[in-house]
N, C-alpha and C positions, 0 to 999 in steps of 0.2 A: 526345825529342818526346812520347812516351806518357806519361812521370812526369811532363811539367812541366804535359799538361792534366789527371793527374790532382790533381797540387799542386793548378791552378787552381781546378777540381771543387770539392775538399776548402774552401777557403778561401772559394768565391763560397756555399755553402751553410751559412755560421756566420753570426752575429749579432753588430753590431758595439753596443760598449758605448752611445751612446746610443742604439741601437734599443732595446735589454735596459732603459734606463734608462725609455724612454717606455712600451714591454708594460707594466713595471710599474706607474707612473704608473698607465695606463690600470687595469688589474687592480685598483688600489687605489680609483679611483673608485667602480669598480661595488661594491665593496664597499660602498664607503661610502655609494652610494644605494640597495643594497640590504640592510645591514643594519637603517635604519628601515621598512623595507616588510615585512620577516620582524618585523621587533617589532608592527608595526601588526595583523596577520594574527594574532599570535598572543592580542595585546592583544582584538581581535574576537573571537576563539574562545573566552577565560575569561570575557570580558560576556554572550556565551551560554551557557557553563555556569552564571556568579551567575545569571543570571535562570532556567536551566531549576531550579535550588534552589527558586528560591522557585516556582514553578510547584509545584514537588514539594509543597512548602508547605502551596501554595494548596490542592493538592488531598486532604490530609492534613486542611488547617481543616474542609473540608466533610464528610470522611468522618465525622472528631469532629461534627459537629453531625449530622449521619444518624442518629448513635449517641446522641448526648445530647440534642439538640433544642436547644442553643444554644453558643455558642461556646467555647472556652476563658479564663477569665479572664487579666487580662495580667500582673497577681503576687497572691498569697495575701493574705490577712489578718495583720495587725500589732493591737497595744495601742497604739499611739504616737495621739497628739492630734494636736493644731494644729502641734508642734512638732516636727521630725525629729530621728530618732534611728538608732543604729546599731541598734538592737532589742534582743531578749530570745531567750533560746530559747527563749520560749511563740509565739514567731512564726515562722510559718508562709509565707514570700514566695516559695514557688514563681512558676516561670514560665509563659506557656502553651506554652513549648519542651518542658517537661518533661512537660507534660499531651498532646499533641503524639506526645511516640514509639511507643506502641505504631502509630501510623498510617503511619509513618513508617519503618518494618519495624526497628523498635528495640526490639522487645519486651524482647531478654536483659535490657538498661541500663533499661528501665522498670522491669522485676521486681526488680534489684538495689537500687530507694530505697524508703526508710521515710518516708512521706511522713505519717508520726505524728509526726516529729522537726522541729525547723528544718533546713533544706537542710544546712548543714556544722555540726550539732551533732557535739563540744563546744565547736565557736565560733561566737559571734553572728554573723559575718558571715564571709565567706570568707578572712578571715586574712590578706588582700594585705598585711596591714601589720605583721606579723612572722612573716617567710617563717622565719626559724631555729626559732618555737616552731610553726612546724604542720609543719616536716621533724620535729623531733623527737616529733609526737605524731600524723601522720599516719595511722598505724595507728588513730587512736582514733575517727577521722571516718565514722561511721556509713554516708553517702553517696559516700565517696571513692573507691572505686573504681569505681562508675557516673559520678559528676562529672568523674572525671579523663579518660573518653572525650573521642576527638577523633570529631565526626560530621561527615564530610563536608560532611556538604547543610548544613550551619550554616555553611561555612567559604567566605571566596569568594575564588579563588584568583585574584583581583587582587591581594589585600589584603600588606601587608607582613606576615610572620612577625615580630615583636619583641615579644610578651610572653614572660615567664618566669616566667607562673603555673602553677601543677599543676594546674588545673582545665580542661576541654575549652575552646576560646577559643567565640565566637558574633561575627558578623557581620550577622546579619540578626533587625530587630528590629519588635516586634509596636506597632501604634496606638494613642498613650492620646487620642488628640484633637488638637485645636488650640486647648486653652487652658493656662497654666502651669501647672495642676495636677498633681504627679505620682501625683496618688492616681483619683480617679473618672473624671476625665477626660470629654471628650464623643466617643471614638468608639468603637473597636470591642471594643478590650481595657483596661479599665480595673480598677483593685481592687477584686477580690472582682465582678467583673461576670460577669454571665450574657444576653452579648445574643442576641437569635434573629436568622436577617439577615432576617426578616419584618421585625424593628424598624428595620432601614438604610431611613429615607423618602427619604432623598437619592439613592435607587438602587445595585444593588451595584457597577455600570461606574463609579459617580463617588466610589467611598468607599476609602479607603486601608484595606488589613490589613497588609501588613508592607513593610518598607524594609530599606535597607542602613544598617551606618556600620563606618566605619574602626576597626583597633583597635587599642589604645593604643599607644604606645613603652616604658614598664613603665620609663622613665627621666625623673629629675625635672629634669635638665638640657635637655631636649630640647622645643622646643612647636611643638605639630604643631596646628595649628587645627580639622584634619579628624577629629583622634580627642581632644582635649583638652577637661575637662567646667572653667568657670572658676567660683571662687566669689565670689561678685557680694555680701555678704555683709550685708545690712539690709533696713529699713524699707521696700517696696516697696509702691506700685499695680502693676496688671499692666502697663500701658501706659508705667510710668518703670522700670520691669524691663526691657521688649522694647526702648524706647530706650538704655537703659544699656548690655543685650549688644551691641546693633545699630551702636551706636559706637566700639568696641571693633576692633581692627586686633591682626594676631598681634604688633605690637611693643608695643602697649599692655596684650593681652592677660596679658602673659608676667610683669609686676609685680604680678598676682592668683594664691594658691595654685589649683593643677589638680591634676586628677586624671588619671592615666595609667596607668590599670587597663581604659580601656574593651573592653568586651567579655571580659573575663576570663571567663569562666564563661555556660555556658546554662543553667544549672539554675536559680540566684534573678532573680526579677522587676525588680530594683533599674536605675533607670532607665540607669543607665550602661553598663548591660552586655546587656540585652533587650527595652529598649523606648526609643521615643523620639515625637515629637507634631510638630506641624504649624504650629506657632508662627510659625518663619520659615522661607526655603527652601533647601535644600538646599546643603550645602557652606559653609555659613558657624559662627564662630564660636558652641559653645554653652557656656551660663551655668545655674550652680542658685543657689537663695538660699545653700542652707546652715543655714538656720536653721527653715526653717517649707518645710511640701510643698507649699505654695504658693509657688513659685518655681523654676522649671524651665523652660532651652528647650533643647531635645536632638533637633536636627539628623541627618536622613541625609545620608550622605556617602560618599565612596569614592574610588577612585584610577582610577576610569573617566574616562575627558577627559568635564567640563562637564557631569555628570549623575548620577543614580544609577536602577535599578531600583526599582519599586515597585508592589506586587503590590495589583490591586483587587480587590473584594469576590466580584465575579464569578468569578476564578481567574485572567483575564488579568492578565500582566506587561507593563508598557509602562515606558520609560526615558525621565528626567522632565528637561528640562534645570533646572540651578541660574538659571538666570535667566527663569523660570517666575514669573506676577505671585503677588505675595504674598497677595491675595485669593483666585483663584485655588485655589492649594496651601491655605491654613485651609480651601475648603472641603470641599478631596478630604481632611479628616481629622475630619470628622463625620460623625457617623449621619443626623442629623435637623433639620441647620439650615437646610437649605431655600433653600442657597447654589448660586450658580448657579457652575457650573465651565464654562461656553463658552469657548473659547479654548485648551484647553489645550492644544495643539498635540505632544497625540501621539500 
């Protein structure tokens, strides 16, 4: 009698298979609404690390202008004309990243460039386009082991890892304006500029200094609309430029050569990789002529849902949605146009 109620015991306290079948079931639910709730939390927590960068940024730009009495320019001086070019090494296209680190507590990487030289002398440009002669001559790149720093605060760890440049990668990039110019631009960092923010009439609360963008795939198979620069390549007004990008969808995009280097480097000024304008807004397709620097629309962007960071003049960061009126955004990328920004809803 005693063994058969412990048999019983024994047996009434087990789990019969569809019980074990439904726990799991259940178990596997919660997983599964709780693994996008831990992505969401964590996706929240690196929007406010990008935006506390740029805050750090922000308050880096104003240290430099304490010390200089106006801003850092948004790239160096070139020889080139009306007509673009890869340059010379009599050119000089730093960034204002690079003007930027000692504030930045980057002093060692600051003292390590020769900012006598062009940014990666002995090549005109950063080499992205024959990676086997700058491993081989690496050594000889004056800048290269300051370039080749990864600096945090430049990096926004939303962002995809996929370049395989030697050079530190950049994320966040300095205002040339809100018109295609990729040279003087109308805002805050433009070439060879020195603005005071006495000179922002638009207000510092209402002027863009820096933003985010995607960077690149470092693959020519691959089109990414958020990090791809398209070349649009001819006879442009500004207005059949901004309609021509404007038209353009990633399947139509992808039959025009792209560049997918963006952001490779924070040392030169070169629009693809440290600056970008106010053109159109946020998250959409950008386009260069290709041929003259007049013709440029270089988009912030990012892998944050429906928006990007973007640091105003003042120091504050506020996050912009992509569906932001396009009025609007041109004006938050001027100094002095006298454009009303109501509405921006954020």
């Amino acid at each position: 009698m005693v063994n058969r109620m412990k048999s019983r015991g024994k047996y009434q306290s087990g789990f019969t298979l569809i019980e074990l079948l439904v726990a799991l079931t259940i178990i596997g639910l919660l997983i599964a609404l709780l693994v996008p709730a831990v992505q969401a939390v964590r996706e929240t927590a690196r929007k406010m690390q990008c935006a506390n960068h740029l805050k750090q940024i922000g308050i880096a730009l104003h240290a430099y202008h304490s010390s200089h009495e106006v801003l850092p320019f948004g790239v160096g001086h070139d020889f080139d004309g009306p007509i673009s070019s890869l340059g010379t090494l009599n050119d000089h296209r730093y960034s204002a990243h690079a003007m930027l680190l000692p504030y930045l507590d980057q002093s060692v990487i600051y003292n390590q460039l020769n900012f006598d030289v062009a940014p990666f002398h002995p090549f005109v440009n950063a080499g992205n386009d024959d990676q086997e002669e700058l491993a081989k001559r690496f050594n000889e790149v004056i800048n290269g082991p300051a370039a080749a720093a990864k600096i945090s605060v430049f990096i926004c760890p939303s962002d995809l890892n996929r370049l395989q440049s030697r050079w530190g990668p950049n994320n966040y990039r300095s205002c040339n304006g809100s018109s295609w110019s990729g040279r003087e631009g109308n805002g805050m960092f433009g070439q060879n500029s020195s603005v005071r923010l006495g000179d922002v009439k638009d207000g510092l609360s209402n002027t863009g200094m820096f933003s985010e963008h995607a960077k690149g795939t470092w693959d020519d198979s691959i089109i990414d609309p958020l990090s791809d620069l398209y070349n649009l390549q001819g006879v442009w007004t500004e207005s059949q430029f901004i309609d021509a990008c404007g038209s353009l969808a990633p399947e139509t995009a992808g039959v025009y050569q792209y560049d997918v280097e963006s952001g490779q480097t924070w040392l030169a000024g070169n629009m693809n990789w440290t600056r970008y304008n106010h053109v159109r807004t946020p998250n959409r397709i950008n386009c260069k002529n290709g041929f003259t620097w007049d013709g440029v629309i270089l988009n912030p962007s990012s892998w944050h849902a429906s928006g990007v960071n973007l640091l105003l003049g003042d120091g504050s960061v506020r996050f912009i949605s992509e569906n932001i009126n396009v009025e609007t955004w041109r004006a938050l990328g001027t100094i002095s146009g006298g454009e009303k920004t109501a509405g921006l809803g954020i």
